[in-house]
VOBA-1610 file (N, C-alpha, C; in pm, whole numbers, padded with zeros to 5 digits, always signed):
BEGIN
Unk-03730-06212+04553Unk-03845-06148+04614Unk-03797-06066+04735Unk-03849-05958+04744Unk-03815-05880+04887Unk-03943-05861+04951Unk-03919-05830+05098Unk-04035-05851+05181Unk-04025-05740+05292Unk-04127-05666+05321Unk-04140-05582+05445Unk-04199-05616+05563Unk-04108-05612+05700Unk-04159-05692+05837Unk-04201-05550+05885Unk-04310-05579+05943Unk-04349-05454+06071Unk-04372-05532+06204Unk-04350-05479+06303Unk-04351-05572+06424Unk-04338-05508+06495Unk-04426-05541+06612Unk-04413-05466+06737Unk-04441-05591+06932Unk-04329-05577+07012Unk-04353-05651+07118Unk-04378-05586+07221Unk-04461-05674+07265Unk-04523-05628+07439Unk-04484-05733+07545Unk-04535-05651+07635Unk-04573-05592+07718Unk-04536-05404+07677Unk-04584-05321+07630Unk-04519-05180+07663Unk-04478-05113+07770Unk-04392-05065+07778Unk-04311-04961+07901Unk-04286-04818+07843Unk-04381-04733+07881Unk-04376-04602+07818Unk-04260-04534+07902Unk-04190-04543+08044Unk-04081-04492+08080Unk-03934-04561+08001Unk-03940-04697+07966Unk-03830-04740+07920Unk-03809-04874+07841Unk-03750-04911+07741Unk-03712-04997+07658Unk-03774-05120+07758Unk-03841-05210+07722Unk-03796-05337+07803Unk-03718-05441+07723Unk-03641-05549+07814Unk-03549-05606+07747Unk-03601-05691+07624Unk-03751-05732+07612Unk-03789-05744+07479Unk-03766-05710+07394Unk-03801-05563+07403Unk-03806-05479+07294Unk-03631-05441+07242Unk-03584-05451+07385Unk-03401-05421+07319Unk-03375-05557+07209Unk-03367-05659+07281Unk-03350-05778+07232Unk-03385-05787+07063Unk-03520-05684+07055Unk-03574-05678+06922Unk-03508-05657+06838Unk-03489-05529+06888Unk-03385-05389+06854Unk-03323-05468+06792Unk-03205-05544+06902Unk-03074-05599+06820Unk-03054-05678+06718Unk-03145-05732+06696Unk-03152-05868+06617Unk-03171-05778+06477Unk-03250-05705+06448Unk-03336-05604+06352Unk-03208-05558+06293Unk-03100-05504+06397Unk-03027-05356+06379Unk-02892-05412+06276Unk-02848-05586+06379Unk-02784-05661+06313Unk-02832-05712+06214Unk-02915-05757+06171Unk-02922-05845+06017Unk-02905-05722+05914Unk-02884-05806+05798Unk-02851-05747+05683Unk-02973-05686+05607Unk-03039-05602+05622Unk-03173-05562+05604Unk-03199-05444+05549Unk-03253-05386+05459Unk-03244-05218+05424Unk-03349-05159+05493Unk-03347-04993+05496Unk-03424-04883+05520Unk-03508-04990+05704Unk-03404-05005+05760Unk-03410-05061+05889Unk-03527-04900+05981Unk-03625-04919+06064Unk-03683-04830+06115Unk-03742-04894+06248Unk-03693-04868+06322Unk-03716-04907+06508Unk-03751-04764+06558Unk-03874-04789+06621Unk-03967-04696+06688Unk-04038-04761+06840Unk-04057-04643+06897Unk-04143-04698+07025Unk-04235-04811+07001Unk-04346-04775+06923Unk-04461-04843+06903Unk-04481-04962+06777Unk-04397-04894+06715Unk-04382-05002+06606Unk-04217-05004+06534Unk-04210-05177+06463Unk-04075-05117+06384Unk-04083-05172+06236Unk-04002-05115+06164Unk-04010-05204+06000Unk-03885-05239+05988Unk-03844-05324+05878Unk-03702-05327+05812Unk-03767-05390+05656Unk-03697-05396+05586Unk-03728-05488+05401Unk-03592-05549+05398Unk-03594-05629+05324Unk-03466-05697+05224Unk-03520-05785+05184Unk-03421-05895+05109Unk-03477-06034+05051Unk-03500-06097+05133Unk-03607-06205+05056Unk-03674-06305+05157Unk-03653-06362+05251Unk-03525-06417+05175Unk-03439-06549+05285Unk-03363-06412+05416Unk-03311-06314+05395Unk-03299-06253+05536Unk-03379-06222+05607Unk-03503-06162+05572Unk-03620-06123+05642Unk-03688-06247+05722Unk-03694-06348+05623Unk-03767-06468+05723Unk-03657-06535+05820Unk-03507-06532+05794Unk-03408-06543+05879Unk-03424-06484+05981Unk-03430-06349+05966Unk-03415-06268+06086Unk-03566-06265+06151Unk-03680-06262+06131Unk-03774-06301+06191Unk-03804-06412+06253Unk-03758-06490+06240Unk-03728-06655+06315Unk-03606-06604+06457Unk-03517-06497+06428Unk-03464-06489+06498Unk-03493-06391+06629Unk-03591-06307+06560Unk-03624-06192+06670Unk-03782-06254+06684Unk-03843-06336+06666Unk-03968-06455+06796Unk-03891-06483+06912Unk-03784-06583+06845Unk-03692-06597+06926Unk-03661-06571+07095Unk-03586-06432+07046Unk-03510-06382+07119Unk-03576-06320+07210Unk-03698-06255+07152Unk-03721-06151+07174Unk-03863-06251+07315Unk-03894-06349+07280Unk-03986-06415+07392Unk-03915-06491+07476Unk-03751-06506+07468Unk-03718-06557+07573Unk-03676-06414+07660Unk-03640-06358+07592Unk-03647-06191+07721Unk-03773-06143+07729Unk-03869-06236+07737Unk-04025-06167+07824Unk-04116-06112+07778Unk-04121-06104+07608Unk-04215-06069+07524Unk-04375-06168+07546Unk-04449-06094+07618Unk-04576-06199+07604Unk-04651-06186+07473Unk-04628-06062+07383Unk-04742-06107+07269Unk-04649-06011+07112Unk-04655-06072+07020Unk-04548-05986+06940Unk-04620-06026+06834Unk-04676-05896+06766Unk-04774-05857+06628Unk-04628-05858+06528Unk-04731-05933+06423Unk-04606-05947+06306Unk-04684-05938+06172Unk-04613-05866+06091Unk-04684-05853+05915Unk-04588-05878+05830Unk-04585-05952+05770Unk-04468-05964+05607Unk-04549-05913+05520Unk-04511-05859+05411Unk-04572-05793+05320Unk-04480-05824+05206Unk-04525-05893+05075Unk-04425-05920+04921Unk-04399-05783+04874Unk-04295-05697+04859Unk-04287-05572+04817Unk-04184-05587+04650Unk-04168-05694+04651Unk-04118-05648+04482Unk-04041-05812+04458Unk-04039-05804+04363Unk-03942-05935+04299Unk-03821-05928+04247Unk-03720-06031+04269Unk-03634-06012+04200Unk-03502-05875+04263Unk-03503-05857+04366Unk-03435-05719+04457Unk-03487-05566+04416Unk-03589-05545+04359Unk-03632-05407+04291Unk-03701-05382+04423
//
């Protein structure tokens, strides 16, 4: 099964990254994930299950011990089987 994360953390800082949102960044940029997409306001990545829910366990994480007070999250089933 493969799965699409969209996610986005706050507090927002329209002059600059906050370390939340870097923290996000990294976790996202590192896992093994396809068609990876980090944006101001929102971000996506897909792959199989077991990485996506890996790496989402990992960027709650990370991403609220560097100061994230509220972090919107969507999984979405996008295909079975790696298609």
């Amino acid at each position: 099964m493969r799965l699409r994360v969209e996610f986005t953390t706050e507090p927002f800082d329209l002059d600059e990254a906050p370390a939340h949102a870097l923290a996000a960044r990294e976790v996202i940029e590192g896992a093994e994930l396809d068609a990876v997409d980090v944006g101001p306001f929102g971000n996506t990545a897909e792959g199989a299950a077991d990485t996506v829910l890996g790496t989402v366990d990992a960027l709650l994480r990370k991403s609220l011990d560097a100061g994230a007070t509220r972090i919107s999250l969507q999984v979405n089933v996008i295909g079975e089987g790696g298609h």
